[in-house]
N, C-alpha and C positions, 0 to 999 in steps of 0.2 A: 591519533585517535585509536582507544582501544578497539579492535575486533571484538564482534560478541557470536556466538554461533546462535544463539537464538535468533537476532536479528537478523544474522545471514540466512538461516532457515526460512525465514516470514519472509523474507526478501524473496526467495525463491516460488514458494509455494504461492505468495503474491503472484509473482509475476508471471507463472505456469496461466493461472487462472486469468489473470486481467490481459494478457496477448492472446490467449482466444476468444477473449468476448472481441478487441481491437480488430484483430484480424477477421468475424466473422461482420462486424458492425462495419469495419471499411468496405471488403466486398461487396456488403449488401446493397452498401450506399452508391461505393464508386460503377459497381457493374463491374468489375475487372480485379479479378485473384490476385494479378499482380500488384497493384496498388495493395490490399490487404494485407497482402505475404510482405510487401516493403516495409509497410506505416510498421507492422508488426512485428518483423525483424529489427528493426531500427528504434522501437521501442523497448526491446532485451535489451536494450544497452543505456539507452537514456533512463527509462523506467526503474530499472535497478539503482542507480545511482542514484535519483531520484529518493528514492525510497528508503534505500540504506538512509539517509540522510535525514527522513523524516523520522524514522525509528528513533533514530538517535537523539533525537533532539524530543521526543516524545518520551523517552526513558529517562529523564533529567526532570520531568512535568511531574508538581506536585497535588495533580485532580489526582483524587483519591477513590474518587464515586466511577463504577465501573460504563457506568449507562449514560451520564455526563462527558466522561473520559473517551467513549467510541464514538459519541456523536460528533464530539467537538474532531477528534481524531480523522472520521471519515469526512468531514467536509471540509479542514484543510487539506486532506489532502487529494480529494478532489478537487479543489482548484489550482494543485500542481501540475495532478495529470492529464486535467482537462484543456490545460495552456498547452501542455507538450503535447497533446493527442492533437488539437486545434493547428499547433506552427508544423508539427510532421503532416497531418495532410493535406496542409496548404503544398508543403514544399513538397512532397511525392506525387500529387496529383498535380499541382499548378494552378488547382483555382482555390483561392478562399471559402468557398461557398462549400465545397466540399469539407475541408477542413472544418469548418463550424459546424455544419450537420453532423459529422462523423464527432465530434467533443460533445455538441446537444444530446444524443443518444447516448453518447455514454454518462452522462452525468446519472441518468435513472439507473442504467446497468450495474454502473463500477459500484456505488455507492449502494446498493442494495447487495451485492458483491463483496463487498469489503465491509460491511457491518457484519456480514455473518462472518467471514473471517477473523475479527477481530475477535468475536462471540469466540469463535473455535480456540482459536491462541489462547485467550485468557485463559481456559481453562487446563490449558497443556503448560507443565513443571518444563517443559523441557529447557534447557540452561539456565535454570534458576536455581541450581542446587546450590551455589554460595549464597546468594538470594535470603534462600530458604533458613540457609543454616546460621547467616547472622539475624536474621531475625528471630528465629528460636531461640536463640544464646541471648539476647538482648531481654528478650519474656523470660528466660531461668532469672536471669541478673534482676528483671525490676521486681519477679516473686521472691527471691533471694532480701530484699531489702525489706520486705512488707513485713 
């Protein structure tokens, strides 16, 4: 699989943002930093993989409509991260109950979270320069023909 730095960048800037909502929504919930700083720590690592993964396979998607394209985009992949947010805080706290409160909250969070993100990305070139440039080349070539 190729590397892309775009995705690697959204990957990042995702995941800055979605481990402190995590980690302030764990504390809140569990009463205890530590549980937070865990669920949340341990989400840097699953969460990114995660998501590298969803990128990718969202970059190959032929929705074309931008408004279509983040809806459908934010709600799968909320129900990736609301599984992995749900099975970390069952297994960090040890009760399920936990774990599910801590996923039910974030479904309204991430997801209002992550449409503005998406919102933001769309508008940033940033590693879309070949992108960019066959598609340009592609527009000379079909006014070239007309």
């Amino acid at each position: 699989m190729k590397l892309s730095k775009r995705h690697i960048a959204k990957t990042i800037t995702w995941r800055a943002v979605g481990t402190l909502d995590t980690l302030l929504l764990s504390w809140y919930i569990s009463n205890d930093i530590s549980i937070g700083l865990k669920i949340g720590g341990l989400e840097l690592i699953t969460k990114m993989l995660l998501y590298y993964g969803h990128e990718r396979l969202w970059f190959r998607s032929k929705i074309k409509s931008s408004n279509k394209r983040h809806i459908l985009k934010t709600f799968s992949w909320r129900a990736v991260g609301t599984l992995d947010t749900m099975l970390l805080g069952w297994l960090i706290s040890g009760n399920p109950l936990t774990g599910l409160k801590i996923g039910g909250a974030e479904v309204v969070t991430k997801m209002l979270l992550y449409f503005g993100h998406e919102k933001i990305w769309y508008r940033i070139n940033f590693g879309l320069d070949q992108r960019i440039r066959k598609k340009r080349l592609q527009q000379l070539r079909e006014r070239r023909k007309l």
